[in-house]
VOGU-3710 file (C-alpha; in Angstrom, 3 decimals, decimal comma):
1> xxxxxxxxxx> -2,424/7,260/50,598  -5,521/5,437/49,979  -7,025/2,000/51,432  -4,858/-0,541/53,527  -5,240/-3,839/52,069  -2,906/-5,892/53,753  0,815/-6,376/55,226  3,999/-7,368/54,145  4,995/-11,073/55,782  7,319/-12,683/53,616
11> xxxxxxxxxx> 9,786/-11,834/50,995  11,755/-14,456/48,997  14,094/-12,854/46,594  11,805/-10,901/44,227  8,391/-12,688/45,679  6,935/-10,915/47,925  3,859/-12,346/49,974  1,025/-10,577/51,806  -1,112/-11,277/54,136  -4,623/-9,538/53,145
21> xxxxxxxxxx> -6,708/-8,053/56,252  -9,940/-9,791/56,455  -12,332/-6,607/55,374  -10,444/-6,261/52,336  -11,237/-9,274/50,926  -14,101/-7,565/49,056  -14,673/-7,490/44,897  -15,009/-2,949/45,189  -14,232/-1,141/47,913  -14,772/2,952/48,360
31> xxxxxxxxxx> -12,768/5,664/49,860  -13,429/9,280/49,997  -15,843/9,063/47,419  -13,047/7,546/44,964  -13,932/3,739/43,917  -11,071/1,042/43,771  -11,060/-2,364/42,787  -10,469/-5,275/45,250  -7,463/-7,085/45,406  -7,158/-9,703/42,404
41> xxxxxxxxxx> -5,048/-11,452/40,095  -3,374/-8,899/37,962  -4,253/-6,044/40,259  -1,349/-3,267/41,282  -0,689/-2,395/44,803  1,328/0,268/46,444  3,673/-0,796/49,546  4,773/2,209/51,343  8,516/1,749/52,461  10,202/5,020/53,824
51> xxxxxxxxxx> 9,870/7,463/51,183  9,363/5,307/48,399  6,226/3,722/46,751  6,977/0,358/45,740  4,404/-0,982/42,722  3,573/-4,549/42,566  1,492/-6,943/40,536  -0,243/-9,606/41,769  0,342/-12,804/40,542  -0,928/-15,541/42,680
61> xxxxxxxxxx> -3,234/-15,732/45,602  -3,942/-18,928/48,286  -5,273/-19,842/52,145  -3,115/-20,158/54,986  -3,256/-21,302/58,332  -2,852/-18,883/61,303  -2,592/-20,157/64,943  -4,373/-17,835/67,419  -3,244/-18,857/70,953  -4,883/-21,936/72,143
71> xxxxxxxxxx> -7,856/-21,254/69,647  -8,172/-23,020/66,272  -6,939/-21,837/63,502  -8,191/-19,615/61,420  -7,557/-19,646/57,574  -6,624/-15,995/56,344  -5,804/-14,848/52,589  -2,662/-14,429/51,445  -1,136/-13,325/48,001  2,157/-13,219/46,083
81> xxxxxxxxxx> 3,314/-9,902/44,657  5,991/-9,010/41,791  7,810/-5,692/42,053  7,379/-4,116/38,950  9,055/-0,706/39,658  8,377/2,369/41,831  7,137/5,833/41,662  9,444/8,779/41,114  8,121/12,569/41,085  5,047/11,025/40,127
91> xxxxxxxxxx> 7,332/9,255/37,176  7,124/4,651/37,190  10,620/4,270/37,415  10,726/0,301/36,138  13,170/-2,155/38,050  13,519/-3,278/41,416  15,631/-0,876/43,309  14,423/-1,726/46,748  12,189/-4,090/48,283  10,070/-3,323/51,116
101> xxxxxxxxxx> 9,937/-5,039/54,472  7,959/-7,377/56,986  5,603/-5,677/58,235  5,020/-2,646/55,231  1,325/-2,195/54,636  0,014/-2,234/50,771  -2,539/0,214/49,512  -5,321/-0,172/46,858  -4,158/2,403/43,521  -6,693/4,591/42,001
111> xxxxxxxxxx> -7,027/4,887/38,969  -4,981/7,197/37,294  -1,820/5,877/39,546  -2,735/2,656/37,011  -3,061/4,927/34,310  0,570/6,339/34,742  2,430/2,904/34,425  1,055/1,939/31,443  0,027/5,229/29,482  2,262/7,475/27,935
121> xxxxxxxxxx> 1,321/11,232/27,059  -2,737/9,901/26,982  -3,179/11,181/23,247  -2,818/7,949/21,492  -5,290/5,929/23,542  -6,295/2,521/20,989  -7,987/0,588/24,040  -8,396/-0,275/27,263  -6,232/-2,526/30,095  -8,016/-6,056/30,041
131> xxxxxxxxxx> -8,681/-5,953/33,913  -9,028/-2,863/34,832  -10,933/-1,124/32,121  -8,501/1,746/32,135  -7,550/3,950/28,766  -4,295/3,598/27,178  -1,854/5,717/25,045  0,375/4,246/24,021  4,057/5,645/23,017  3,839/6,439/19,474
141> xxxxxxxxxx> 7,045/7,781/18,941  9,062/4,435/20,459  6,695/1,704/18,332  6,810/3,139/15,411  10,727/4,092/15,153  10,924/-0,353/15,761  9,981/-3,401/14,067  6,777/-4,625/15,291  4,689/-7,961/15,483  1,518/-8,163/15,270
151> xxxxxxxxxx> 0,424/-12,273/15,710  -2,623/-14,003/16,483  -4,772/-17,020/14,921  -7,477/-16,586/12,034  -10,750/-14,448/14,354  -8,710/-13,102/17,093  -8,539/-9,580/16,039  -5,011/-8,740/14,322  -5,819/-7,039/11,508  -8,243/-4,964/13,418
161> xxxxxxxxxx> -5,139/-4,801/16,075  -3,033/-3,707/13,138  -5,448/-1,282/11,384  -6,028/0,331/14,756  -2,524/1,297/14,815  -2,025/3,018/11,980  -5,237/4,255/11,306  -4,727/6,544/14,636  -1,410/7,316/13,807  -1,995/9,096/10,467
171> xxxxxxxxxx> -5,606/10,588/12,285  -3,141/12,688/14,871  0,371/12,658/12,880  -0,902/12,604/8,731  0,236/16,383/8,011  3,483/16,547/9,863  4,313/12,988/8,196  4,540/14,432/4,742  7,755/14,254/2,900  9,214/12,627/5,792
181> xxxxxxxxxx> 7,975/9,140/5,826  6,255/6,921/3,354  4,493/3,613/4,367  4,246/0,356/2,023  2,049/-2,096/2,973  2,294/-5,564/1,036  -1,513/-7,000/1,283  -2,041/-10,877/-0,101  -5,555/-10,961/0,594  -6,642/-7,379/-0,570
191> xxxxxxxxxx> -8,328/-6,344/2,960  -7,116/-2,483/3,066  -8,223/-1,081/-0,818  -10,991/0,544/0,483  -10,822/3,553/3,238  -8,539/1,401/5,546  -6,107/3,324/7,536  -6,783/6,347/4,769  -8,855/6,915/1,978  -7,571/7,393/-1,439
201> xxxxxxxxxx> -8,949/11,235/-1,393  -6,435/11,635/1,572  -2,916/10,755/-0,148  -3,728/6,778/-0,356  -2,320/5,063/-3,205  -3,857/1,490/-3,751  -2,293/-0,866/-6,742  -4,557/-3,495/-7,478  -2,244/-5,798/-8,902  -3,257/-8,931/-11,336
211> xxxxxxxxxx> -1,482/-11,710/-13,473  -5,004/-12,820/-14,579  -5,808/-10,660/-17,194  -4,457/-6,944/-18,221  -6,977/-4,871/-15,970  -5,063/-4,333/-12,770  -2,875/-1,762/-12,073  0,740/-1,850/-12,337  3,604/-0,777/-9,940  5,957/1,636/-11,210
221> xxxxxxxxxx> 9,723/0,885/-11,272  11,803/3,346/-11,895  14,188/2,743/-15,483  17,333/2,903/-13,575  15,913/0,601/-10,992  15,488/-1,914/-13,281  18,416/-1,935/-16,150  20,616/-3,095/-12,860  21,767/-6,635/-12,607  20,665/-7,176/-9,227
231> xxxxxxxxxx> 16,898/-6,210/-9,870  16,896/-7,982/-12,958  18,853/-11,064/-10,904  15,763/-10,908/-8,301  13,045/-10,888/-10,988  14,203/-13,722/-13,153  16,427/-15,677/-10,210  19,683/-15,624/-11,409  22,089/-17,773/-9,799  24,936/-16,186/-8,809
241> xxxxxxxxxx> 28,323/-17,163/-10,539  26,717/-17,990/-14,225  23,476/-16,222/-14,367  24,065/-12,848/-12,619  27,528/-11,871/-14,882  25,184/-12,838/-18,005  22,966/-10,037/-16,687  25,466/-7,477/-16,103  26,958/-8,129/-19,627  23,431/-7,537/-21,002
251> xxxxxxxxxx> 22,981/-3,877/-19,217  26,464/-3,259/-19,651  26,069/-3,490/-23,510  22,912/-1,386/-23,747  24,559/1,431/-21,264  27,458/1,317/-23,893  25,291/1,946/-26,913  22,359/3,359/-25,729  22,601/6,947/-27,541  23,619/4,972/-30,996
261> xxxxxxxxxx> 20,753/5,442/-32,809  19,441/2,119/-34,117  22,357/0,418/-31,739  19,751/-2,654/-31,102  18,649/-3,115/-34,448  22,538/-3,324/-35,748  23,095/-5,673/-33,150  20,430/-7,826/-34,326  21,031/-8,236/-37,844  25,146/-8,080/-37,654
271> xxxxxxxxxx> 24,527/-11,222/-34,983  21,956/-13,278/-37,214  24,750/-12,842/-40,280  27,309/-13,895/-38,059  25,572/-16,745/-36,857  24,390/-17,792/-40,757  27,509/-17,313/-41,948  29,889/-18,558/-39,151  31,894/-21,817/-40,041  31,092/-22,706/-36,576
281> xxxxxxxxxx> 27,708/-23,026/-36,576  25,489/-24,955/-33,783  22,180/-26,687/-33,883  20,511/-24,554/-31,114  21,200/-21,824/-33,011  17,950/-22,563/-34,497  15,583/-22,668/-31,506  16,966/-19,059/-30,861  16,351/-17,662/-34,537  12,884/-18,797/-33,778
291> xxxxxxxxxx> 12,235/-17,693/-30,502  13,770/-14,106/-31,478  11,637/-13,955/-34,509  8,928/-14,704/-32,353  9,778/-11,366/-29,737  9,539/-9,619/-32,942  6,464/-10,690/-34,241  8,196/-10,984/-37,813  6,132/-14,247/-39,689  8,556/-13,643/-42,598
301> xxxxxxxxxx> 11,606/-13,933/-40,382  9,790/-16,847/-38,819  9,073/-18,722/-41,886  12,393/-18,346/-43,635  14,057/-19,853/-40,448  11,677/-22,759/-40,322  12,919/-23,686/-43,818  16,465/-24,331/-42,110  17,694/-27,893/-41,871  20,635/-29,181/-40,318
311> xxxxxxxxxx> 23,155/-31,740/-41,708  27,209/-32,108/-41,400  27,281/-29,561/-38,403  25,985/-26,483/-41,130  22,120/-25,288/-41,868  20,887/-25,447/-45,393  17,564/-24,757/-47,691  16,650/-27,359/-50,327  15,217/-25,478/-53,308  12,558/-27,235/-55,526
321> xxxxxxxxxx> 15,185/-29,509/-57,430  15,925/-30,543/-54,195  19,537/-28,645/-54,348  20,921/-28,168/-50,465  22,335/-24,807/-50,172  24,628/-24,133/-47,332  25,079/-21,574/-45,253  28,739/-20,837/-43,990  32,147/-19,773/-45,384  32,166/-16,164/-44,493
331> xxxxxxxxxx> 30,806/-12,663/-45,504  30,914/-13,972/-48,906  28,721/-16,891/-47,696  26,244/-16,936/-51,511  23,443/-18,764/-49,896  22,571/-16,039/-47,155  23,491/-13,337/-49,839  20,711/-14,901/-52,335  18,134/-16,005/-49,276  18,140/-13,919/-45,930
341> xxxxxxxxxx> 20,164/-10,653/-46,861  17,584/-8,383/-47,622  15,320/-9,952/-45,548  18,413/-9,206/-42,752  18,832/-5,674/-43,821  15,263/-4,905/-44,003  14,576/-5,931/-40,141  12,647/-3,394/-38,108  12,528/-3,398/-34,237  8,772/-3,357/-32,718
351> xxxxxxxxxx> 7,851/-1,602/-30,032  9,000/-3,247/-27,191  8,930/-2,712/-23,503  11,327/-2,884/-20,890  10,339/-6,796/-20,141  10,449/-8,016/-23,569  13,701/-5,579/-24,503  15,419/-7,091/-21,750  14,700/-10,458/-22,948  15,191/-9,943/-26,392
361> xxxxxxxxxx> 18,322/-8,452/-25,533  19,428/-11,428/-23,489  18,921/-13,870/-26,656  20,537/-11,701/-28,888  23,756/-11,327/-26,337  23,019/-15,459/-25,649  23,589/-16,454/-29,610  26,411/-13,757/-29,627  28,719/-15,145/-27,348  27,661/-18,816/-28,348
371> xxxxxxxxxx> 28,867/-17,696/-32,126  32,342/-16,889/-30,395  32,258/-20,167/-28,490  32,140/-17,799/-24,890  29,639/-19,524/-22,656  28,375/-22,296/-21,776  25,033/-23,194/-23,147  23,115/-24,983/-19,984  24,005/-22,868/-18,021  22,271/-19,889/-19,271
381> xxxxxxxxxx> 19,238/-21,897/-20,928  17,131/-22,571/-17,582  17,550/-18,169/-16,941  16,056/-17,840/-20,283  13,189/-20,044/-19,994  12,189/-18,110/-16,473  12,363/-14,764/-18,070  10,238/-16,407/-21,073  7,762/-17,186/-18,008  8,005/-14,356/-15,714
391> xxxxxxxxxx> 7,940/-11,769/-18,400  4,629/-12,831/-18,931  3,585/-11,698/-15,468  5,510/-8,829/-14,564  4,133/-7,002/-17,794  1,040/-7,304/-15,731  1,652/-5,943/-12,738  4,916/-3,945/-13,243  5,816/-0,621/-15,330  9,325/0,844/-16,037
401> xxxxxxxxxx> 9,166/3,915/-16,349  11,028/7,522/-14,827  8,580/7,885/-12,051  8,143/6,589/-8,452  5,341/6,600/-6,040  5,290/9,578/-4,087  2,168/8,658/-2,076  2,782/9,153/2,066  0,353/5,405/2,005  1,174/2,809/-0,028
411> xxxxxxxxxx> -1,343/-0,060/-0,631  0,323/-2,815/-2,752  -2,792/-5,559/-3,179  -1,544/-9,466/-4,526  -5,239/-10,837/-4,024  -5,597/-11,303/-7,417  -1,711/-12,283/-8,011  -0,513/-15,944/-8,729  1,486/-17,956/-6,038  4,623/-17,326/-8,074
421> xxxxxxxxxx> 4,211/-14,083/-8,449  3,188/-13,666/-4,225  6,641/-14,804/-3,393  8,335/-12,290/-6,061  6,525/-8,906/-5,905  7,305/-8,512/-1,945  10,842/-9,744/-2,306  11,591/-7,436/-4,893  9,653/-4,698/-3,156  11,671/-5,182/-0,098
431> xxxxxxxxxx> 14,528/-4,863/-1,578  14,013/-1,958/-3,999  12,231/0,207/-0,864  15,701/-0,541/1,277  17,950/-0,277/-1,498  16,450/3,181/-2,609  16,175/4,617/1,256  19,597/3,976/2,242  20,845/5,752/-1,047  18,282/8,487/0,467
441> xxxxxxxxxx> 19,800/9,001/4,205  23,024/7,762/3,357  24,393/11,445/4,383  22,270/11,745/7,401  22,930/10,872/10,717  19,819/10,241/12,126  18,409/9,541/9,111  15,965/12,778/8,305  13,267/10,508/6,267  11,936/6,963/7,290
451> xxxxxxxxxx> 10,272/4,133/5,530  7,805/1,700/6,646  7,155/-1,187/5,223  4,016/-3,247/6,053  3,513/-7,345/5,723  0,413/-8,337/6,020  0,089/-12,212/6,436  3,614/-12,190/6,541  4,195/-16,067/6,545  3,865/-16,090/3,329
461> xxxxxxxxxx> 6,765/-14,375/2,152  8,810/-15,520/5,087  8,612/-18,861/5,982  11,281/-21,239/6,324  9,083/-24,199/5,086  8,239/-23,416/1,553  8,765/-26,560/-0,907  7,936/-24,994/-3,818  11,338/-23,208/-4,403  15,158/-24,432/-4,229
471> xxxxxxxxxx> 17,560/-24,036/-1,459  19,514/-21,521/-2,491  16,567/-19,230/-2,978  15,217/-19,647/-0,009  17,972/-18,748/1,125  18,222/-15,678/-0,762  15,186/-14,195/0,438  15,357/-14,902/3,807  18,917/-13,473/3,754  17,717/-10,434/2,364
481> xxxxxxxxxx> 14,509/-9,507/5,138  17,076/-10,530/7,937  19,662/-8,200/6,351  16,400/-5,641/6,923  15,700/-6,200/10,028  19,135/-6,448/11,648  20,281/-3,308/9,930  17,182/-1,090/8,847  16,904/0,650/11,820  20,032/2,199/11,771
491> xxxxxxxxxx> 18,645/3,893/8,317  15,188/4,486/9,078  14,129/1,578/7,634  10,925/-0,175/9,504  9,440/-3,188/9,173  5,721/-4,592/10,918  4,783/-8,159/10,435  1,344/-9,367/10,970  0,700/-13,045/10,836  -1,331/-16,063/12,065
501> xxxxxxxxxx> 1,636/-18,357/12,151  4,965/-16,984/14,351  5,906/-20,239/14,180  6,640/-20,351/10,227  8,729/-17,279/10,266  12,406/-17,616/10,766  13,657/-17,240/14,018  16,318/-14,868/13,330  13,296/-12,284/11,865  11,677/-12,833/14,669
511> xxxxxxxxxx> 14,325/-12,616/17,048  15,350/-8,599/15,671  11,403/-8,140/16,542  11,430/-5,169/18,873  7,428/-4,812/20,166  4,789/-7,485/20,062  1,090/-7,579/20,134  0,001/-11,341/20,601  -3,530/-12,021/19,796  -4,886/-15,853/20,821
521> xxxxxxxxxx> -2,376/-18,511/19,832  -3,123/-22,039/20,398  -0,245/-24,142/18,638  2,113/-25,752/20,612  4,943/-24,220/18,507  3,744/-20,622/18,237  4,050/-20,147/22,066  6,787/-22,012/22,471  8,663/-19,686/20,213  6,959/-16,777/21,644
531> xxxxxxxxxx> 8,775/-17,962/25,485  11,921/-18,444/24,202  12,166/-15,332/22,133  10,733/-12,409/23,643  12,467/-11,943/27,351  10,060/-9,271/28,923  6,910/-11,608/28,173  6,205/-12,969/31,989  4,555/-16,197/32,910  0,960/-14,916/33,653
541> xxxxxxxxxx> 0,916/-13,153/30,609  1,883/-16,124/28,519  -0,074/-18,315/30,228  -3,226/-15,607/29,188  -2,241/-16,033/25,314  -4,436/-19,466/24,426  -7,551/-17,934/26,324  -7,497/-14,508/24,992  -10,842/-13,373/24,075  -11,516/-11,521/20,159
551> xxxxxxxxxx> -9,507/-8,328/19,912  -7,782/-8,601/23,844  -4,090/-9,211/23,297  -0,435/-8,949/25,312  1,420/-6,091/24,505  5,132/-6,239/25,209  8,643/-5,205/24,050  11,399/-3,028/24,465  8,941/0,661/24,383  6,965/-1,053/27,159
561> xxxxxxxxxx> 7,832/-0,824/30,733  5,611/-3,926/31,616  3,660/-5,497/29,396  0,344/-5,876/29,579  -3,011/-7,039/28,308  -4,815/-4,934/26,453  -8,850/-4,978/25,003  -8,759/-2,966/21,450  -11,424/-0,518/20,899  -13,174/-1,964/17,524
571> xxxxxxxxxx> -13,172/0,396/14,769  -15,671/1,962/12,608  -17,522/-0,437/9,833  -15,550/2,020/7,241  -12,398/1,483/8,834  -12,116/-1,795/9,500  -10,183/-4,394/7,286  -12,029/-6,828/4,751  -11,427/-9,394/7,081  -14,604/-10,044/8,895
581> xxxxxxxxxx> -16,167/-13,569/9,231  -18,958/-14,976/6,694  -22,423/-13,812/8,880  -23,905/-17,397/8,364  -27,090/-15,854/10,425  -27,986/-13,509/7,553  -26,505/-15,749/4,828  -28,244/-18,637/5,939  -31,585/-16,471/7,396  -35,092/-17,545/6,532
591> xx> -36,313/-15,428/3,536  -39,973/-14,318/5,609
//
């Protein structure tokens, strides 16, 4: 067996109390050459009961009192033990299936007993148990087929943590990965564009996306990704009953016409007529002549519409005698025939791209439907003056086009992004990577290909306590990332979360959260939703999490047996995230 260390006395439901013999109350002990750690907090012991080896942790320790006939008493060490399982063909089998009784003796466990509960097959070793400084491997192929957390405060270690992961996962599993999985990871602070995880040279794609000027890179979306109403309802924030079926009459038009040669450029000039020349005219239509000269780039079309006035519900032009000439009554309307027909006729499309085609379309089909008195003005207005906005952006740091990323690593980059734009580009990510794989595996059960998707600093795209956008979508997109991570599984569909603030994130995300690593947490909050969330964390363990040191964290969840506490190995200088505190020593050092 090994060395005696004690003997059963007590056993209270699952607590089970021994009394430690005096010689074993050492810090190392030896035995046949073998060295074992004393008996301490944390420490596993074997009690031998029959033919079963019984594990158990232990948790608590204290002096008692022991009468010895009519001597005094003597104090003696006792400690209180949690079954944790028990060994089977050399197997942890986890669970309490029996307990042992008074009077069982424990033994000290070497070390590879240890290394059997936690490890798995020993190949994907990323650190070493806290206390007793033993390897671990951990199993690949049950945390990565889950949603994972990775949480800690700003210093603790969980982007290294998360780096650490991956990194060894595409070191050992890279080449039998390909054309079977692609990962995504969303970065807001731009810490893995360098050789993080995987170099470029390797299959890494990195998009260095920026709304500041035009030299970043841009994402590609694929054309039929982004002619549909519900991409084009994410990107601009439609609302749902008024905006949305505005969209879909939009795409719906262009798929109609959309081998008619010229079909854009008749629409445009048969609308302006018809808006010139209707006897139902409206002042706004003037705002939109301008702002659709304006897409165009036209001056002359600009001009001639700036010479429009309004008076008795009809535009007119006032010549040099001061003459108002009208503009209704029909085809046969003489002021547009003498000043905007061949003007009209003569109109040229520009080049345009899918962002500005989509909005010029959508103020074309806006003054269309006004003309036959079909919708309602305001509420189409405020949809118009976010595309104006957003279009702006996404030029920046989107592309339509007929191609998609085929890289196996995906490194999307927001650092140089607007806050506007940080809340849109994951969103719509999210849902275009989901959308797109379940289309994928929709015929295969398991799925045969699997997506990962990667959130760095993940609070920022899913906390419940942003003011800076409405209700409703709020709602939206935390409707759509629960929708993920209650269903995505079932498709292949993965999600890891790394984040500083648990707290912030909504409860049912975090809730669907299958395997956590907790770095140091401090706030009140964050444990407090840590305890009542995640069932297999124990008390010591959570107790640990405020006074865990740089890198050390609790590992738990449904691919762990027990959980347990964990020191990271620290990665190479190359490998490591750009997340490493300022050096104030050499910043700050004296120049001799």
């Amino acid at each position: 067996m090994s060395i005696p260390v004690g003997e059963v006395v007590s056993i209270r439901g699952t607590v089970i109390t021994l009394m430690v013999y005096e010689e074993s109350n050492k810090e190392t002990l030896f035995y046949d050459g073998e060295k074992y750690k004393g008996v301490s907090i944390k420490e596993h012991l074997l009690i031998k009961r029959g033919f079963k080896n019984i594990v158990a942790l232990v948790q608590g320790e204290y002096l008692d009192e022991k009468l010895q006939g009519d001597a005094e008493g003597t104090f003696v060490r006792k400690v209180e033990l949690k079954p944790i399982g028990y060994f089977e063909k050399d197997q942890l089998i986890e669970g309490i299936k029996s307990l042992p009784m008074i009077r069982d003796v424990a033994y000290l466990m070497k070390e590879e007993e240890v290394r059997r509960i936690y490890s798995s097959d020993g190949k994907f070793v990323v650190g070493k148990l806290a206390s007793d400084d033993v390897e671990i491997s951990l199993p690949w192929d049950r945390i990565f087929n889950s949603h994972v957390g990775v949480f800690g405060n700003t210093g603790s270690g969980k982007s290294n943590t998360l780096t650490a992961l991956y990194t060894k996962l595409f070191q050992q599993k890279k080449e039998v990965m390909l054309g079977k999985s692609q990962f995504f990871v969303i970065d807001f602070n731009g810490e893995y564009t360098k050789d993080q995880i995987l170099s470029e040279s390797e299959g890494k794609k990195v998009y260095r996306l920026s709304t500041r000027d035009e030299s970043g890179d841009k994402y590609p979306i694929p054309s039929e990704v982004f002619w549909d109403s519900e991409t084009l309802g994410v990107l601009f924030r439609a609302t749902e009953n008024t905006q949305k079926p505005f969209l879909e009459s939009v795409i719906s038009g262009r798929e109609y016409y959309f081998n008619q040669p010229d079909s854009l450029g008749i629409y445009l000039r048969n609308t302006i007529k018809n808006a010139l020349t209707s006897n139902s005219q409206r002042k706004e239509f003037h705002s939109m002549f301008l702002s659709i000269s304006k897409l165009m780039g036209n001056v002359d079309l600009e001009n001639a519409f700036r010479r429009l006035s309004w008076h008795e519900n009809k535009f007119y032009f006032s010549d040099e005698h001061g003459r108002r000439h009208y503009f209704n009554g029909g085809n046969n309307c003489c002021s547009y025939n003498v000043f905007f027909r061949t003007l009209i006729d003569g109109l040229v499309l520009p080049q345009l791209d899918a962002f500005q085609e989509v909005l010029f379309r959508s103020e074309i089909r806006l003054l269309s439907l006004l003309i036959k008195g079909r919708i309602q003005l305001d509420f189409i207005q405020p949809l118009l003056g976010r595309m104006e906005s957003a279009v702006k952006s996404l030029r920046k740091v989107f592309s339509v086009s007929n191609t998609s990323s085929s890289s196996i690593l995906n490194v999307i980059s927001l650092r140089k992004v607007n806050q506007e734009m940080k809340k849109l580009i994951p969103l719509f990510l999210a849902k275009q990577l989901y959308g797109d794989h379940k289309v994928r595996v929709e015929h295969d059960t398991p799925p045969k290909n699997t997506a990962h998707l990667i959130i760095d600093e993940a609070h920022n795209i899913l906390s419940m306590q942003s003011n800076r956008e409405n209700e409703t979508w709020k709602d939206y997109r935390l409707e759509l990332f629960e929708e993920i991570i209650k269903e995505g599984r079932k498709f292949g569909f993965y999600l890891t979360l790394s984040s500083q603030r648990p707290a912030d994130i909504s409860p049912t995300i975090m809730s669907q959260i299958h395997n956590f690593f907790i770095h140091r947490l401090v706030n009140d909050r964050d444990l407090f939703l840590l305890e009542n969330t995640i069932s297999s964390l124990d008390h010591f363990s959570r107790s640990m999490i405020p006074n865990l040191g740089k890198g050390c964290a609790v590992i738990t969840g449904v691919s762990f047996d027990l959980p347990m506490i964990v020191q990271f190995d620290q990665l190479k200088d190359s490998e490591k995230p750009d997340s490493d505190d300022v050096n104030l020593g050499t910043l700050w050092g004296n120049k001799d």
